[in-house]
C-alpha positions as CSV (number, residue, x, y, z in Angstrom):
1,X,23.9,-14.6,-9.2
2,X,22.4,-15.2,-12.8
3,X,22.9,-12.8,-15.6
4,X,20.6,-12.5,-17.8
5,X,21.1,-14.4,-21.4
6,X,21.7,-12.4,-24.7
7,X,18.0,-12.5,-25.6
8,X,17.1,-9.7,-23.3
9,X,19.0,-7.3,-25.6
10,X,16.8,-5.7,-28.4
11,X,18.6,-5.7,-31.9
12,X,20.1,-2.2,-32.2
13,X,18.7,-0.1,-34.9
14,X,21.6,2.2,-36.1
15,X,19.8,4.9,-37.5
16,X,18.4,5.6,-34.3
17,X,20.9,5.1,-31.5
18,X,23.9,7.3,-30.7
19,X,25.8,4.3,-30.5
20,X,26.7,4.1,-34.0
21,X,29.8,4.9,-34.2
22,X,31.6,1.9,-32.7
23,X,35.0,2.1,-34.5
24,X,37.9,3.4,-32.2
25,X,38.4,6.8,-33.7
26,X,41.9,8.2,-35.4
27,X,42.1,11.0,-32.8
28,X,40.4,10.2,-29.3
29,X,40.5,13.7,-27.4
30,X,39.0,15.2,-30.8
31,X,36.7,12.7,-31.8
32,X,35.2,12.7,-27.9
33,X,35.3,16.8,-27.5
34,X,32.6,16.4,-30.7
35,X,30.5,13.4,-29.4
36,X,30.2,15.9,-26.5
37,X,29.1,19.0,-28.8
38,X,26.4,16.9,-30.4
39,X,24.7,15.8,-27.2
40,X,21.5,16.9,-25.3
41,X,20.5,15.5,-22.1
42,X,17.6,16.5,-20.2
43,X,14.2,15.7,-18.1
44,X,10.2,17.0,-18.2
45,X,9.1,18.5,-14.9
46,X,5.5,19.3,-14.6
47,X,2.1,18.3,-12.4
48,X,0.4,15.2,-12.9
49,X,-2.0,15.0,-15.7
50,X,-0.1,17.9,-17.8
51,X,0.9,15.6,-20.5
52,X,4.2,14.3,-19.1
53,X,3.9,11.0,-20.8
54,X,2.3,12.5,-23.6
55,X,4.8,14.6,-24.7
56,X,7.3,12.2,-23.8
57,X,6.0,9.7,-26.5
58,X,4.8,12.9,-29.1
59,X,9.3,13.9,-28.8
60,X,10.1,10.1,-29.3
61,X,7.3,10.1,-32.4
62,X,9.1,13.2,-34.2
63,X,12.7,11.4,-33.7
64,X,11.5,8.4,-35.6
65,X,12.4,6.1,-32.4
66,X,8.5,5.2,-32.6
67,X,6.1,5.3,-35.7
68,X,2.6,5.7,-33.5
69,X,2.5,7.7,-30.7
70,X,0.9,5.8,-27.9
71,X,-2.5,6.7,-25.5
72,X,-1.7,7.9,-21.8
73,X,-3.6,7.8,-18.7
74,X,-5.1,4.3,-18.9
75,X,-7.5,5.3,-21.9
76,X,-10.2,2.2,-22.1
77,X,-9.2,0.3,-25.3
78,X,-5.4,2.0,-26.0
79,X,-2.5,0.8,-25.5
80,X,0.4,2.2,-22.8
81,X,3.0,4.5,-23.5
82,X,5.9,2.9,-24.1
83,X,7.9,4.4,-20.7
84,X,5.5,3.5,-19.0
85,X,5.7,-0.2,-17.7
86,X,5.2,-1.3,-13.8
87,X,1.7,-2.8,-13.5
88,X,0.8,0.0,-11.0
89,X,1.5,1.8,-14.2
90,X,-0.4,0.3,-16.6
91,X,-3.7,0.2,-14.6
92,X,-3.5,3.6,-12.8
93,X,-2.3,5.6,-15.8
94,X,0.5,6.9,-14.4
95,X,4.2,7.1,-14.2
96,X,6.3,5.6,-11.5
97,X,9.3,4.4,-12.7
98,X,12.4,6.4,-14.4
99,X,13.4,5.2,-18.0
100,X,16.0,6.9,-20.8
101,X,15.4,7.1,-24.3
102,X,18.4,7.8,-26.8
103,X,17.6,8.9,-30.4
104,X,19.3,11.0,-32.9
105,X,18.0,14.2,-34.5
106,X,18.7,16.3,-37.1
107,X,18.2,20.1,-36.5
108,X,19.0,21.3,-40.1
109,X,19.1,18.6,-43.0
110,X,21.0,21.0,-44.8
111,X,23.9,19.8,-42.1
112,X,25.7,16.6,-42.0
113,X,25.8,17.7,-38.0
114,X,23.3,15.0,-36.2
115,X,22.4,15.5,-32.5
116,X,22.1,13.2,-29.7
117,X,19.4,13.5,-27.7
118,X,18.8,11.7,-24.4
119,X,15.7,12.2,-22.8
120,X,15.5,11.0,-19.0
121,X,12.1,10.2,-18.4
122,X,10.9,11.2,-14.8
123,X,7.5,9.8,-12.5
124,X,5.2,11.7,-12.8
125,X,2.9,11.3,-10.1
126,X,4.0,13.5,-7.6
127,X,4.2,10.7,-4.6
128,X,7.2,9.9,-6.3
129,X,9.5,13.4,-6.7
130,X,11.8,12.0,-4.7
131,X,12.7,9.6,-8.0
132,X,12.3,13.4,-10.5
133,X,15.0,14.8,-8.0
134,X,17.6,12.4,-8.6
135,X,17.0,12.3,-12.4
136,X,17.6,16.1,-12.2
137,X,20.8,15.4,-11.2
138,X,21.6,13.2,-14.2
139,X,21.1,16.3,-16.9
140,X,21.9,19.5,-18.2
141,X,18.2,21.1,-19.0
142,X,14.5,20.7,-18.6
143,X,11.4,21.1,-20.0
144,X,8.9,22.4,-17.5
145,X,5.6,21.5,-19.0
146,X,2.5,23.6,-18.0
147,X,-1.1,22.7,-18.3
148,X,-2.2,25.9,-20.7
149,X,-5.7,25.7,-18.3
150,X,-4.1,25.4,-14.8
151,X,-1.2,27.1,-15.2
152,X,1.7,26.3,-12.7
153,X,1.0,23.4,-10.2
154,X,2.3,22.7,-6.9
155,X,4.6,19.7,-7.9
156,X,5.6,21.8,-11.0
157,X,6.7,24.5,-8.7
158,X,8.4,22.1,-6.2
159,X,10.3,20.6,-9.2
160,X,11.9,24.2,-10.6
161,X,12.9,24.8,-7.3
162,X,14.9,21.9,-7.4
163,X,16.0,22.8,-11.0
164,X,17.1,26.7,-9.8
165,X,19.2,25.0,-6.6
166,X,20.7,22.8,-9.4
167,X,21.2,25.6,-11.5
168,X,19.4,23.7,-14.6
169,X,18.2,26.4,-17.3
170,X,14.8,25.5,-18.1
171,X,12.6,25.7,-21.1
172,X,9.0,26.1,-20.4
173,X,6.0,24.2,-22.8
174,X,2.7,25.7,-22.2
175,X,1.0,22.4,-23.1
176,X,-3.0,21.5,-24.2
177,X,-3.3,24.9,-26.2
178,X,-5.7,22.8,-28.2
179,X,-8.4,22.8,-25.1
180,X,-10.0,25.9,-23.5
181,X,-7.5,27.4,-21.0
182,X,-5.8,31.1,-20.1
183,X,-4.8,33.3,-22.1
184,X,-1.0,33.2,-23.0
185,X,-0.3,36.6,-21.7
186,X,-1.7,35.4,-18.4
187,X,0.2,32.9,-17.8
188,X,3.5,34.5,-18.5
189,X,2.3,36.5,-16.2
190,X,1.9,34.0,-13.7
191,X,5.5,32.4,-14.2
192,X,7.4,35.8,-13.9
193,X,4.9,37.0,-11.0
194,X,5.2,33.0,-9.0
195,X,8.7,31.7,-9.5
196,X,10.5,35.0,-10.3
197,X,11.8,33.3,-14.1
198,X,11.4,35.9,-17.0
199,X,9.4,34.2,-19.8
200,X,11.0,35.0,-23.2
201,X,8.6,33.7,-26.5
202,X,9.7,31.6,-29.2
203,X,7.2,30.3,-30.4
204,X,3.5,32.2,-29.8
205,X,0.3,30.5,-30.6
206,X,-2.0,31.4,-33.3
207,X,-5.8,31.4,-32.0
208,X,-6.7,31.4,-28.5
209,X,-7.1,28.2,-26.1
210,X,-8.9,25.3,-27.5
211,X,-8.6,26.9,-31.2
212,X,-5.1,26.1,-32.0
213,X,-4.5,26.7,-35.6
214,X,-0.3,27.1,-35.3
215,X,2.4,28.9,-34.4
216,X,4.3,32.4,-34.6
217,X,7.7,31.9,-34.9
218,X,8.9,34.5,-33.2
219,X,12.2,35.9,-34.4
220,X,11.7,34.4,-38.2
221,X,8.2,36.4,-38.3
222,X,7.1,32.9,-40.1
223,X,3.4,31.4,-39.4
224,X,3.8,27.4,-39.3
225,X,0.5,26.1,-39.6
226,X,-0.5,22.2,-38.9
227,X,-2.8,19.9,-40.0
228,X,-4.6,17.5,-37.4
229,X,-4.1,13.5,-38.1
230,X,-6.6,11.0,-36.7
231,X,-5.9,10.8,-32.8
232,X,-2.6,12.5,-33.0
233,X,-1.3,9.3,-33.5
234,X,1.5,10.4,-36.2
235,X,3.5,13.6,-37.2
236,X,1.1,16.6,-37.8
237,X,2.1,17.9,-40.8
238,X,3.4,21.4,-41.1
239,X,3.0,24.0,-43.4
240,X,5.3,27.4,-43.7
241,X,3.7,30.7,-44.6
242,X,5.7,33.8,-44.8
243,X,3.8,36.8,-42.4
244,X,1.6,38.3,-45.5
245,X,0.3,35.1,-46.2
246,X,-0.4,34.1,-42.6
247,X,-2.6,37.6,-42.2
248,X,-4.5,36.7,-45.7
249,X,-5.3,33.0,-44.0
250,X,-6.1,33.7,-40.5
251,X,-6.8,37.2,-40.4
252,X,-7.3,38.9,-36.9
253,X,-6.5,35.6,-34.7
254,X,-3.0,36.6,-36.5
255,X,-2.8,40.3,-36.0
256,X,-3.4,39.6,-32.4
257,X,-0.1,36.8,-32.1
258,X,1.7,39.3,-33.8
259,X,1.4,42.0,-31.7
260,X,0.8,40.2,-28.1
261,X,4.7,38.4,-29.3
262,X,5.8,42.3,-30.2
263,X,4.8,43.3,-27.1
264,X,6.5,41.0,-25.2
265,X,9.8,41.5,-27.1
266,X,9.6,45.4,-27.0
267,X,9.1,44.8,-22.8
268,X,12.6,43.1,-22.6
269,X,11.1,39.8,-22.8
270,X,13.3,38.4,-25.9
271,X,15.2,35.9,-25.8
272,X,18.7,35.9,-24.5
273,X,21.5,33.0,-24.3
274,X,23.5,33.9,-21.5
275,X,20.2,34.8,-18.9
276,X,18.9,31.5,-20.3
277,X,21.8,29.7,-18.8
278,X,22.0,31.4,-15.6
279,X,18.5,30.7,-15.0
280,X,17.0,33.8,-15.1
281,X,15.0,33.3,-18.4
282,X,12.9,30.6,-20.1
283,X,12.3,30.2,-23.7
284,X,8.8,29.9,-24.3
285,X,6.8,27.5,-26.9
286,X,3.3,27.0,-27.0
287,X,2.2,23.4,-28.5
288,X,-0.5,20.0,-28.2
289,X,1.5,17.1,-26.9
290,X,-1.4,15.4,-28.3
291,X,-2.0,16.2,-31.2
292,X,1.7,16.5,-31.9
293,X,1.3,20.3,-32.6
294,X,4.5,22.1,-31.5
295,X,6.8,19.0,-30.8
296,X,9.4,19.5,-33.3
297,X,9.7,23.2,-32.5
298,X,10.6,21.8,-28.7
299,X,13.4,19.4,-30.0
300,X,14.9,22.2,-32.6
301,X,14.7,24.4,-29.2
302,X,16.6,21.8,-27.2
303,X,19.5,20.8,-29.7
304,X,19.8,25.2,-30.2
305,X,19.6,26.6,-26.9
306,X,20.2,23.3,-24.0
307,X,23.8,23.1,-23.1
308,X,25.9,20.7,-23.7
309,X,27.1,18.4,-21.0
310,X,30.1,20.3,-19.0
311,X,32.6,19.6,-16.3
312,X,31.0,18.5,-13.0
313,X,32.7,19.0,-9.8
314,X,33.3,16.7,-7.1
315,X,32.9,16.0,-3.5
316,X,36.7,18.3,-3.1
317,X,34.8,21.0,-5.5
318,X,37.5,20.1,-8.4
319,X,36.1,20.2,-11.8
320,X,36.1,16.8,-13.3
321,X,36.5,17.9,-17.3
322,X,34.4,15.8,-20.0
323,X,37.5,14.7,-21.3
324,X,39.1,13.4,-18.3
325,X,39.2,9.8,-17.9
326,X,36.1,8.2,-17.5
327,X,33.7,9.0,-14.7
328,X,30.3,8.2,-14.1
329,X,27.3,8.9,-11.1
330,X,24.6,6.4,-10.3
331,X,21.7,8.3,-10.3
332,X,18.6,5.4,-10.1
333,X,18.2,1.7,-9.1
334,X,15.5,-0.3,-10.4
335,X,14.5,-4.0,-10.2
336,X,11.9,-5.6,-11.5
337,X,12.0,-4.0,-14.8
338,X,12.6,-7.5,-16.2
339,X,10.6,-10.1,-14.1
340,X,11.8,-13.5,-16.2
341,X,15.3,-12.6,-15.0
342,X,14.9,-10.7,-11.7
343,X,17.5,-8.5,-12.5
344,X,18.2,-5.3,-11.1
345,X,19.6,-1.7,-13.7
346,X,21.7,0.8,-12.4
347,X,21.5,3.9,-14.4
348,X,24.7,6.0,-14.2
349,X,24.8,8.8,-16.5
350,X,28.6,9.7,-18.2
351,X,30.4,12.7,-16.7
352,X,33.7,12.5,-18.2
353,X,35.6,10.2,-20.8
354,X,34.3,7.6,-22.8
355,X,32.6,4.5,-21.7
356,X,33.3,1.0,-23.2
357,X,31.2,-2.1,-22.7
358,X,33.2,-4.3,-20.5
359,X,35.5,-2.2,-19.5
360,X,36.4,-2.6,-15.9
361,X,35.7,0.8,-13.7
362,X,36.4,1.4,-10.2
363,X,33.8,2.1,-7.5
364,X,34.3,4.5,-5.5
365,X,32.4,4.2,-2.1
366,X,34.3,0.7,-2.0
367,X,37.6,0.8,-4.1
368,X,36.8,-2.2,-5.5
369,X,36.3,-3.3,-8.9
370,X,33.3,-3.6,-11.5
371,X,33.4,-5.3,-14.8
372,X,30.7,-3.7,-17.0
373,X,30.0,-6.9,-19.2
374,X,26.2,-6.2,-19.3
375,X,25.3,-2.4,-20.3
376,X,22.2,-1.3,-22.2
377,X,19.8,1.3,-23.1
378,X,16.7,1.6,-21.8
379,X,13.1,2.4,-22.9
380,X,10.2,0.9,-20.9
381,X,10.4,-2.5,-21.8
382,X,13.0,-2.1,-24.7
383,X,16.4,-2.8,-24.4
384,X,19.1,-2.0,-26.7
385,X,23.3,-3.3,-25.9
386,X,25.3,-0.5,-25.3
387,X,28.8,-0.5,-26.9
388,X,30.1,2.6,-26.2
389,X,28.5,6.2,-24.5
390,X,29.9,9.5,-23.8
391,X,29.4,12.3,-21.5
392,X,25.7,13.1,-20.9
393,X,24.8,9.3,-22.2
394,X,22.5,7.0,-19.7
395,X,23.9,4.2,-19.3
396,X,22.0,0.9,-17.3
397,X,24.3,-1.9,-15.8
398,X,22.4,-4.9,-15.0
399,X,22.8,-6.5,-11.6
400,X,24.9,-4.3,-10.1
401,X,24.2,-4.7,-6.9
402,X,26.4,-3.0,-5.4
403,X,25.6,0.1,-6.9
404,X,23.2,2.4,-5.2
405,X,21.9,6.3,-6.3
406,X,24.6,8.8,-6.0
407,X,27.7,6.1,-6.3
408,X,30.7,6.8,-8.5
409,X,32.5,4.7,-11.3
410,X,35.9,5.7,-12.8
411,X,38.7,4.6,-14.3
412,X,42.3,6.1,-14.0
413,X,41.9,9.1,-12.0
414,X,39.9,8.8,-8.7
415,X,37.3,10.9,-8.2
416,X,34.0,10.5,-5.8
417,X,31.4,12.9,-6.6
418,X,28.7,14.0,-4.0
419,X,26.2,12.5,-2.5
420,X,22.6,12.6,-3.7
421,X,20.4,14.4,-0.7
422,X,17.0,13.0,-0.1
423,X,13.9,14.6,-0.9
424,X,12.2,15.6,2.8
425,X,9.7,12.8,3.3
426,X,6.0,13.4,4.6
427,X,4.5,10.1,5.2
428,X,5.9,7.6,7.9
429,X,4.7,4.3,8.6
430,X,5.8,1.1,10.8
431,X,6.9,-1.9,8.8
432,X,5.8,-5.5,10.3
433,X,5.7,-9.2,9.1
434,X,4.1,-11.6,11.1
435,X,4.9,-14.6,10.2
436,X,8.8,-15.6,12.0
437,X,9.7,-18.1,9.1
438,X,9.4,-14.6,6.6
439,X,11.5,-12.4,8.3
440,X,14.7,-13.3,6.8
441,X,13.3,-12.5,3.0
442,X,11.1,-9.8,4.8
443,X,14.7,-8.3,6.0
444,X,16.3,-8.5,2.8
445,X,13.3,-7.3,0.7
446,X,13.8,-4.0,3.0
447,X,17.4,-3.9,2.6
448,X,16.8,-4.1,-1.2
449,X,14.0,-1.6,-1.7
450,X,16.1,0.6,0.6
451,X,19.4,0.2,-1.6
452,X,17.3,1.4,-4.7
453,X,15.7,4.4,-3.0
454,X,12.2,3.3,-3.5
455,X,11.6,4.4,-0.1
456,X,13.9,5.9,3.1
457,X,14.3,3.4,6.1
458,X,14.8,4.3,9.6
459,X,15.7,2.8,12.6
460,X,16.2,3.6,16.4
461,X,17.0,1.8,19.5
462,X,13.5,2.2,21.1
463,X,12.0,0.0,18.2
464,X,14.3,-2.0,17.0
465,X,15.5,-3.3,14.2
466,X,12.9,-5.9,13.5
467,X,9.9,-3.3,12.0
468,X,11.5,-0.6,10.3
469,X,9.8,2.8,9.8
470,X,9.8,3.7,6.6
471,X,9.3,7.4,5.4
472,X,7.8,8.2,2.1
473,X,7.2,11.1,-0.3
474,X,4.0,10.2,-0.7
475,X,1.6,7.3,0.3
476,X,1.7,5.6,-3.0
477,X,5.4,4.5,-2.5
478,X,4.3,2.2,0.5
479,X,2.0,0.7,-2.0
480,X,4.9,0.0,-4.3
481,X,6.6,-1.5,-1.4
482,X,4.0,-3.8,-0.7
483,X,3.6,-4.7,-4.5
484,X,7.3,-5.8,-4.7
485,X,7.6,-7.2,-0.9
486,X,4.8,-9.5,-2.1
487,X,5.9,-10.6,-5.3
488,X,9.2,-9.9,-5.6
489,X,10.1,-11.8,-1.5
490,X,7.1,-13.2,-1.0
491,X,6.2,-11.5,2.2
492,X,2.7,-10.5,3.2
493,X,4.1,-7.1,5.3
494,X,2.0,-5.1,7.0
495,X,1.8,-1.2,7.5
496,X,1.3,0.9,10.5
497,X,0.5,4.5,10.0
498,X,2.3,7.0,12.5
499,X,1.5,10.1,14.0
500,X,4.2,12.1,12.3
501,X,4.1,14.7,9.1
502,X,7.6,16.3,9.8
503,X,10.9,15.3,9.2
504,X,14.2,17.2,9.7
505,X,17.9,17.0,10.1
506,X,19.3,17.2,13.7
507,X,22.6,16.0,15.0
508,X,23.7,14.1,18.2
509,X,23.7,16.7,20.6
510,X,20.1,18.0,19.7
511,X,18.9,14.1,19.7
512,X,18.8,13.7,23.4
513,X,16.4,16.8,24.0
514,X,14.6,16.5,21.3
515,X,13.8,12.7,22.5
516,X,12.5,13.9,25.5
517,X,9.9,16.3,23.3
518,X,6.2,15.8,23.0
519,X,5.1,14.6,19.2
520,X,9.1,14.3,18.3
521,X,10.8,10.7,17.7
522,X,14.6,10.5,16.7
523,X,15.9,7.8,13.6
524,X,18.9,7.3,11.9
525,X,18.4,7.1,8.4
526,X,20.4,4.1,6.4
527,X,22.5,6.6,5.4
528,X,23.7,8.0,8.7
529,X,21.6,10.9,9.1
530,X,19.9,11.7,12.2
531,X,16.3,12.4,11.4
532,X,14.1,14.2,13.6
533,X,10.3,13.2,13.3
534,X,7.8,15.2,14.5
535,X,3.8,15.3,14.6
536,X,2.6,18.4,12.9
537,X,3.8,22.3,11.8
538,X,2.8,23.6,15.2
539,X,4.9,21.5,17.1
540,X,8.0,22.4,14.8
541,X,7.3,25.8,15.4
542,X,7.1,25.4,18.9
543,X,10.3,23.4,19.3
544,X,12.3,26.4,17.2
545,X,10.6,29.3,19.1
546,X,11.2,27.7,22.7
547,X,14.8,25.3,22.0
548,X,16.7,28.2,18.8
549,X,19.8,26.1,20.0
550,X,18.5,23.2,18.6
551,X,19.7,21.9,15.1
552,X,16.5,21.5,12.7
553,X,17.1,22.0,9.3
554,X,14.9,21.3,6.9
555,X,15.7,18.6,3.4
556,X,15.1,19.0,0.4
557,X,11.9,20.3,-0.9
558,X,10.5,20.5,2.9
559,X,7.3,21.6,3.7
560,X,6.7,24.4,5.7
């Protein structure tokens, strides 16, 4: 197997990375307990077309990691954001693949304290959740971004379900105030009413949707007004204004912000640090990804109210502690990132201890060994060597292919954590090649795609091993797996459509009945799990009404 030469690894800018601090410290438990205080890790959850990307590149423009925010969404004559890089990507103007970005930031310059912020970056088209879900499992908040016109979306909604079972607090960005949308008592409304969260103001906007002229800071009783740059390309610059001033400038458009925030505050709605945690309230701040109105109110939120990374339990349900020896979970496999080399990243993201370049770890699905030679950071294309990380870091190991999503590193004291479940799938299609000389790259083009969770793979007896069915979030992941199959193996495959919308969990003793069944087929998933196909809602319905005994429990995220 080849590793990839040093010229792969971007030069590492040291007033940007977290890395910088690369001697071995005087005291190790102390100096690791505060690496641990100053970090932030966390994802943005929302619809597609809600500014995802957008905001994504606006956070790493206000960090300094960037100094031009790029276009999104496949704008004629602008460039690509700079997480977003498959080809698929890049011509669609959309996000598929899952990407971190480190950078430091500096709440308060008044403070020597600098935070480390690491920002998971998530697909955004929602044929690809299945990808979100296991980067949810990699932090410790999220920003659930909401489209100020459309309010909350179904894949938004499917995403913070998956935050409250993980028990992520969540800050919520109403997004595109600067365009005509609801008002912002509206949809509060609409988040406490549809997903049961109490919305608690921050930051409250002054002028209505599509006449943004700044924000209320909410417990300060300040007015931070900004000034629009060409394109939203750079930092918007902000001016403070004390509350008398603020009234003098913008007169009734800041009476009403005033007392529509009051309002809320005076109704219970303020903002508390323990419900934020428990995930019964979300800070709110109202903002313009794209015109970079808002974003550094959103970081100074993260680094005050996002928890640190904590103690993480294991498969037994014993706390591992962020200063026991070093642990890690695998929580996204992804090849092709770098097509001169062929390689293939693991990200793992640091539970506990601290991680060393080279070092060699333990993994723990095999027992065997892995020597860590080549670890970076990565951004899109960019790749920065990774010397040492800490708890809540992302760290991606190239060509580890042994490594799959939801695997466990350590060193010294064994520990497995658990598994990552799979999202419940809702497309399912037969897998064929036709040419005979193929099907030994067409076989290990499955297995690979399969390893990396691009999409589930399932097998029975009745069809054989030879054209795998493959179940998919959404349709769009079959195209990726004919992208790669093609140019990654090259294997012309073919797809077969069938007749099934359903999946659930079943178990051996339900399997024989259930394969006599009408609109019902039985696979084992790759996995192990028995998986329980079948053609529509009705049928499902049918099968629990008439067979209770049965076992069909529904995945993650199922449909009804």
């Amino acid at each position: 197997m080849s590793t990839p030469p040093d010229s792969v690894d971007a030069p590492v800018d040291k007033s940007s990375t977290a890395t910088e601090s690369t001697a071995q410290p005087k005291n190790p438990h102390k100096e690791l307990v505060h690496e641990v205080r100053r970090r932030r890790t966390f994802a943005v959850i929302s619809h597609p077309d809600a500014g995802k990307s957008t905001l994504t590149e606006a956070l790493a423009l206000h960090a300094r990691v960037i100094s031009e925010a790029g276009a999104t969404h496949g704008k004629a004559g602008r460039r690509a954001t700079v997480s977003d890089w498959m080809e698929m990507e890049k011509a669609r103007g959309i996000s598929v693949s899952s990407t971190a970005l480190q950078f430091n930031y500096q709440l308060d310059p008044s403070v020597d304290e600098i935070n480390v912020i690491n920002l998971v970056d998530t697909p955004g088209h929602a044929d690809f959740s299945e990808d979100t879900y296991r980067v949810l499992t990699a932090v410790d908040a999220a920003v659930m971004l909401i489209d100020a016109a459309k309010g909350l979306e179904p894949q938004t909604l499917k995403l913070f379900q998956v935050c409250r079972q993980f028990g992520i607090p969540v800050i919520t960005v109403i997004n595109k105030w600067d365009r005509p949308g609801q008002s912002p008592l509206e949809l509060l409304d609409e988040i406490e009413q549809r997903i049961g969260l109490t919305p608690t103001p921050l930051y409250w906007p002054v002028g209505i949707a599509g006449d943004f002229r700044g924000l209320l800071d909410v417990r300060a009783g300040n007015y931070i007004r900004f000034t629009r740059t060409a394109g939203g390309a750079t930092i918007a610059p902000e001016e403070l204004m004390d509350a008398d001033a603020a009234a003098a400038r913008e007169g009734i458009e800041w009476d009403t912000a005033v007392e529509e925030s009051e309002l809320l505050v005076l109704s219970g709605q303020g903002h508390d640090q323990e419900m934020f945690l428990a995930g019964q309230t979300s800070p709110v701040i109202f903002g313009s990804a794209m015109l970079n109105f808002g974003v550094r109110q959103i970081l100074d939120t993260l680094v005050a109210l996002a928890p640190q990374p904590g103690p993480r339990e294991d498969v037994k349900g014993t706390a591992r502690d962020v200063t026991d020896p070093f642990s890690a979970v695998v929580f996204k496999v992804q090849a092709g990132m770098d097509t001169a080399h062929r390689d293939r990243l693991a990200f793992m993201r640091v539970v506990s201890g601290v991680f060393e370049r080279g070092m060699v770890v333990t993994h723990s699905q095999t027992g065997k060994p892995f020597t860590t030679k080549y670890a970076l950071t990565v951004f899109g294309r960019e790749r920065t060597t990774v010397e040492h990380a800490y708890p809540g870091d992302v760290v991606g190991l190239v060509n580890a292919t042994a490594l799959a999503p939801g695997h466990t590193l350590y060193t010294e004291k064994k520990v497995e954590y658990p598994p990552i479940p799979s999202f419940a799938p809702e497309h399912f299609a037969l897998l064929r090649v036709d040419s005979a000389d193929k099907y030994k790259k067409f076989r290990r083009g499955v297995e690979q795609l399969d390893s990396e969770g691009v999409v589930q793979v399932l097998r029975n007896d009745i069809r054989g091993d030879a054209s795998p069915v493959l179940a998919a979030v959404g349709p769009m992941q079959f195209e990726v797996v004919m992208a790669r199959m093609k140019a990654e193996f090259g294997v012309d495959a073919r797809l077969e459509p069938l007749g099934y919308s359903l999946a659930r969990r079943t178990d051996t003793e339900s399997a024989v009945e259930l394969g006599r069944q009408r609109g019902v087929e039985v696979f084992t998933r790759t996995d192990g799990v028995l998986l329980a196909l079948v053609s529509d809602k009705w049928r499902l319905q049918y099968l629990q009404k008439e067979m209770p005994e049965l076992t069909l429990e529904p995945l993650v995220a199922a449909g009804e």
